[in-house]
DOLUM-490520 format. One record per residue (C-alpha): residue number from 0; residue in three letters; x, y, z. Coordinates in Angstrom, 1 decimal, decimal comma. Layout:
BEGIN
<NUM ALA <X Y Z>>,
...
# end
This chain:
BEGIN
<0 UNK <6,8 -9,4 -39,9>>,
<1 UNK <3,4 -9,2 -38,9>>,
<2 UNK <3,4 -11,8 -36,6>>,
<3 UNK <6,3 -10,7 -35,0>>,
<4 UNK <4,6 -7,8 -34,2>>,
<5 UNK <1,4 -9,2 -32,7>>,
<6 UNK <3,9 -11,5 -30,6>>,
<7 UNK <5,4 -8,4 -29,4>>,
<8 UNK <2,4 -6,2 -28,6>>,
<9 UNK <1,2 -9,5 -26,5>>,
<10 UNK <3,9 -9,8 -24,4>>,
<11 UNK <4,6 -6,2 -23,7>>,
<12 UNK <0,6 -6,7 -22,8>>,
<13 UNK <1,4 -9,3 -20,4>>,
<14 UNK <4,7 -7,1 -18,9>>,
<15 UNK <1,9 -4,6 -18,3>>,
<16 UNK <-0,8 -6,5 -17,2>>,
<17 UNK <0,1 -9,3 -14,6>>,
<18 UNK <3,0 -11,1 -14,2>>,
<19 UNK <3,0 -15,0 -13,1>>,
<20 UNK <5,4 -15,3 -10,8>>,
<21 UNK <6,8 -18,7 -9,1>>,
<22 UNK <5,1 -20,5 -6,6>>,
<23 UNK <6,0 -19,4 -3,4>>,
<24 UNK <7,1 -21,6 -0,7>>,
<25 UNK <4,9 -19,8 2,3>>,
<26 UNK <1,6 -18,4 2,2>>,
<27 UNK <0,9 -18,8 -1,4>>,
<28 UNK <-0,7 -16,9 -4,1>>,
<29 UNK <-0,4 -14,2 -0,5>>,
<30 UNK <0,3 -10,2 -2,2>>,
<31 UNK <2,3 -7,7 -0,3>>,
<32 UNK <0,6 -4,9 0,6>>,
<33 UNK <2,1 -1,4 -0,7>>,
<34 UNK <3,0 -0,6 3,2>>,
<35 UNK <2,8 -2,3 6,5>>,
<36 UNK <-0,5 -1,1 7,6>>,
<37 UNK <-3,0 -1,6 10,2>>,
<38 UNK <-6,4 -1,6 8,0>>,
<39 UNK <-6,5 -4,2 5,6>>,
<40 UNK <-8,3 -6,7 7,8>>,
<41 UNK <-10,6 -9,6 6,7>>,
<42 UNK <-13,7 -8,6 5,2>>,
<43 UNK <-12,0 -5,3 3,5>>,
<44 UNK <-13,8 -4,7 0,2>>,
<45 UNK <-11,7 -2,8 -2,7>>,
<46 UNK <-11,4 -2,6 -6,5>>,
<47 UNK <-9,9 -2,3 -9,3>>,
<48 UNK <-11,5 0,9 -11,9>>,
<49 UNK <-10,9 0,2 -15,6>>,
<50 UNK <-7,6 1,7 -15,4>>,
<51 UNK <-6,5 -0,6 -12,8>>,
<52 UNK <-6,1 1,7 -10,3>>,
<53 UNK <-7,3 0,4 -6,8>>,
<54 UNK <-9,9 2,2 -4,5>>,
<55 UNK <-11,0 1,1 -0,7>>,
<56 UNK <-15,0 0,3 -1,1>>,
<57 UNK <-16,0 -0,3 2,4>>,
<58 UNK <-14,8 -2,4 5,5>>,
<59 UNK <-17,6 -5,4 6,0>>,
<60 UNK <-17,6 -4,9 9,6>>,
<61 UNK <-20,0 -7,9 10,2>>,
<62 UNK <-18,0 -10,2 8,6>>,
<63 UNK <-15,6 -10,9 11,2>>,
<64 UNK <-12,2 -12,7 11,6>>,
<65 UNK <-10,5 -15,6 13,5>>,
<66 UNK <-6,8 -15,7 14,5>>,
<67 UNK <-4,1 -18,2 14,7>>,
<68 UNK <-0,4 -17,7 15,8>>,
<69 UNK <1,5 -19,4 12,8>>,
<70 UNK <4,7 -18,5 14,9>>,
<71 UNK <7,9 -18,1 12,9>>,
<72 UNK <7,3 -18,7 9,6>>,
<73 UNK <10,6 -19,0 7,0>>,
<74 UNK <10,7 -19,5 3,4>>,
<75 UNK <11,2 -18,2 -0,6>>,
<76 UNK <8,6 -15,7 -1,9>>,
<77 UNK <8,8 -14,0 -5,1>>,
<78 UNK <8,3 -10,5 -5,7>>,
<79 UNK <7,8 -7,9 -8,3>>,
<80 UNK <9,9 -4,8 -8,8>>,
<81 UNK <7,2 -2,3 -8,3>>,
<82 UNK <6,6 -4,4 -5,0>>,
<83 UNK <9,6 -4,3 -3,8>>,
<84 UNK <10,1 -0,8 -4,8>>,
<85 UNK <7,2 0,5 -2,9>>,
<86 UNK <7,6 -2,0 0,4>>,
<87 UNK <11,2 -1,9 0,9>>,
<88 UNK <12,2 1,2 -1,4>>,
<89 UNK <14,6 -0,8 -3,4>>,
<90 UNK <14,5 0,2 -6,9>>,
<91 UNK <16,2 -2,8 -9,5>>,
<92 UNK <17,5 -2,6 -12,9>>,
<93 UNK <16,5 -4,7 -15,8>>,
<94 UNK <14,7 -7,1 -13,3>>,
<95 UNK <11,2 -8,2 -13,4>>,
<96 UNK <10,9 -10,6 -10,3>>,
<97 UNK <12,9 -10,8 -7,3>>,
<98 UNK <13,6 -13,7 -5,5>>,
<99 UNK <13,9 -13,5 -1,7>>,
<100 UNK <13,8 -15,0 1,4>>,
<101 UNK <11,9 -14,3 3,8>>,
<102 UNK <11,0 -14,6 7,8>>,
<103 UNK <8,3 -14,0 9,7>>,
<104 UNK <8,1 -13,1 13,4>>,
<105 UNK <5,7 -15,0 15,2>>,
<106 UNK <3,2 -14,7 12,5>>,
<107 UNK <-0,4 -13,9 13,1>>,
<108 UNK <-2,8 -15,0 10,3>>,
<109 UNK <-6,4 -13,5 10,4>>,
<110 UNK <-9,0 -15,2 8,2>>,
<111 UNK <-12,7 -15,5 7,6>>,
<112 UNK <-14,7 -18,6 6,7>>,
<113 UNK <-16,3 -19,3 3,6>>,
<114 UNK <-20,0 -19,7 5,0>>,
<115 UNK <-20,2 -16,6 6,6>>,
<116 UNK <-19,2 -14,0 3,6>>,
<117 UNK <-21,6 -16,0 1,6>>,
<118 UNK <-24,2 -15,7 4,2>>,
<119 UNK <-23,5 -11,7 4,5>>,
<120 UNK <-22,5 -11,1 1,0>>,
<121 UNK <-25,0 -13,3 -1,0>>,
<122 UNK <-27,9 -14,1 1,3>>,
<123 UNK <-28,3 -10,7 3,2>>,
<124 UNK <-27,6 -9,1 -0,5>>,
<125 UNK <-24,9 -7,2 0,8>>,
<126 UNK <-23,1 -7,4 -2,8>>,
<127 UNK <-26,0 -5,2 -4,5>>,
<128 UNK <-25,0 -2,3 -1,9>>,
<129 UNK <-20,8 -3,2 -2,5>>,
<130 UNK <-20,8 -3,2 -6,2>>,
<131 UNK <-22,5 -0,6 -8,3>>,
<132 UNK <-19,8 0,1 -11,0>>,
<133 UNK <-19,5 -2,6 -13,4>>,
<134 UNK <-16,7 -1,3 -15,2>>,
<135 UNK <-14,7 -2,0 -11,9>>,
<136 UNK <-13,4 -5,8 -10,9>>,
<137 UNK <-13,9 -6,1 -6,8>>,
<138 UNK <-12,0 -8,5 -4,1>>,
<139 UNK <-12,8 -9,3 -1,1>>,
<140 UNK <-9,7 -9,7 1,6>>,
<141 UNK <-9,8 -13,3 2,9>>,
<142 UNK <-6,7 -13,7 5,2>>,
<143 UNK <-3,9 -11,2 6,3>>,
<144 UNK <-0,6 -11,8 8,0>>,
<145 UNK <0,5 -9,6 10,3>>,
<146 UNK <3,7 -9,3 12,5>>,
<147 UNK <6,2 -7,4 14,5>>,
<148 UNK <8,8 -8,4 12,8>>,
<149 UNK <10,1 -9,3 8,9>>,
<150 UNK <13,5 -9,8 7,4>>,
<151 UNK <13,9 -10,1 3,8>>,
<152 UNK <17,0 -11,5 2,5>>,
<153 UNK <18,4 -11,7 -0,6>>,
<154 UNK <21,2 -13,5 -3,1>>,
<155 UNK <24,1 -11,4 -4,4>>,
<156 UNK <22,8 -12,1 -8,0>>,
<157 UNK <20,2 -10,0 -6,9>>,
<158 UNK <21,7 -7,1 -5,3>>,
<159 UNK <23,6 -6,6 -7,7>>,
<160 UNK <20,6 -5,1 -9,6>>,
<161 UNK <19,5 -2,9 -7,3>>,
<162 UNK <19,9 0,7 -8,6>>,
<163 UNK <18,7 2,7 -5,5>>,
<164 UNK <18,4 1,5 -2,2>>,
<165 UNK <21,4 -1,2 -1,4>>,
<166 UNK <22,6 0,7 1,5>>,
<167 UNK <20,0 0,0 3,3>>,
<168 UNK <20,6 -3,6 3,2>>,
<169 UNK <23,3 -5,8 5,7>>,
<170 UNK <25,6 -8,2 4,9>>,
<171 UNK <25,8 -11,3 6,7>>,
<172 UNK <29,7 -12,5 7,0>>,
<173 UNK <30,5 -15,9 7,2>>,
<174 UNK <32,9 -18,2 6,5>>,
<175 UNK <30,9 -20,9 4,6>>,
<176 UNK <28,8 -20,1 1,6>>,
<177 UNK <25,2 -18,1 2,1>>,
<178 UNK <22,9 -18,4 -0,4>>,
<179 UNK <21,0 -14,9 0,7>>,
<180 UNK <23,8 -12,5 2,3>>,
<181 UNK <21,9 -9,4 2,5>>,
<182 UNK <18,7 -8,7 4,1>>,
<183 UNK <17,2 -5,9 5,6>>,
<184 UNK <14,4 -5,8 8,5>>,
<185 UNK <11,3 -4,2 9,4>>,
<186 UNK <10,4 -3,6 13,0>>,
<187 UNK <6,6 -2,2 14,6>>,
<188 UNK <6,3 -1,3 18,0>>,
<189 UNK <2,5 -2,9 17,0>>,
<190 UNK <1,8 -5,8 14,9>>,
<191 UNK <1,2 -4,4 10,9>>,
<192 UNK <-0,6 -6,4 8,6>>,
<193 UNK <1,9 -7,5 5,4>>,
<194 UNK <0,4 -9,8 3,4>>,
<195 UNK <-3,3 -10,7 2,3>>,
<196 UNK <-5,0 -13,3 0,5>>,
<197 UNK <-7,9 -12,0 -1,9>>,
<198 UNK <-11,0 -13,3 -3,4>>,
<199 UNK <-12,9 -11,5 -6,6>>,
<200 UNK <-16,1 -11,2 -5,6>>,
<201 UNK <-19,4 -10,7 -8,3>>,
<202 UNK <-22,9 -9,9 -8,5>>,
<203 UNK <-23,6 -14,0 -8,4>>,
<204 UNK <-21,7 -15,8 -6,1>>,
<205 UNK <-18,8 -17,8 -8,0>>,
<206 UNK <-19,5 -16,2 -11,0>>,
<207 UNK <-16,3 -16,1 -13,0>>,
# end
């Protein structure tokens, strides 16, 4: 009975704590941010208190970013519910990661290079001014994508666990099999950064 009940406290643990989800098939180990947004860039510094909530530390101005048009870019990402419920304000049932497939618009990525936020971080010492709370865990944004356009789709198995929010979403008709029916799409007058790639950063460099 005991170790029934550590094998329970651990998973709920993990449920709370970080989920692994799949592989995705485009910009892996990538993280949605909460909103479209047009801060977020390259060289954003934010982190995490012992609570895990997250705080913006400071924007690295002199670390700066290069760009390259990905163009369209199409493929299977996975998802959380909080995620989902916070990007697209669809609210599932019973559902701990949500398949989807996703395109992207003429897809900008922004990224910085490895040399130079070593340079600024670790040689200039930059990282003594970033991080003064050691209770907190920092990141470092590495890449973003951003576009003007995004459609997610998704299968029926899915949609069917969606408690709030299905309306919002279209069905594609067809008279041959789809394996994602229902999407819905985001559109910006401006680009908006959606994704980013992240990198913990410490005291040392590379220190774990």
């Amino acid at each position: 009975m005991k170790n029934l009940i550590v094998i329970f406290v651990f998973s709920l643990l993990v449920d709370l704590f970080g989920q692994n989800l799949p592989p995705n098939a485009i910009l892996k180990n990538f993280k949605p941010f909460l909103t479209p947004r047009t801060n977020g860039r390259p060289g954003e510094v934010y982190r995490l208190d012992e609570n895990g909530i997250k705080f913006t530390v400071q924007d690295i101005t002199t670390i700066k970013h290069k760009i390259s048009e990905e163009g369209d870019l199409i493929g299977r990402m996975y998802f959380t519910a909080d995620e989902m419920l916070t990007f697209l304000n669809l609210e599932f049932d019973r559902i701990d990661v949500i398949p989807a497939e996703v395109k992207i618009v003429k897809a900008e990525r922004q990224y910085t290079e490895q040399t130079v936020v070593d340079k600024i971080l670790y040689e200039n010492e930059k990282i003594r001014e970033i991080i003064v709370d050691k209770k907190s865990k920092y990141y470092l944004i590495r890449e973003a994508i951003s576009t003007k356009d995004i459609t997610f789709k998704f299968s029926y198995d899915v949609v069917k666990r969606i408690k709030r929010g299905a309306a919002a979403l279209t069905e594609k008709k067809s008279q041959g099999e789809i394996d994602y029916p229902f999407e819905i799409q985001k559109k910006f007058k401006n680009p908006k950064r959606i994704f980013y790639l992240e990198q913990k950063i410490n005291i040392e460099p590379y220190e774990e």
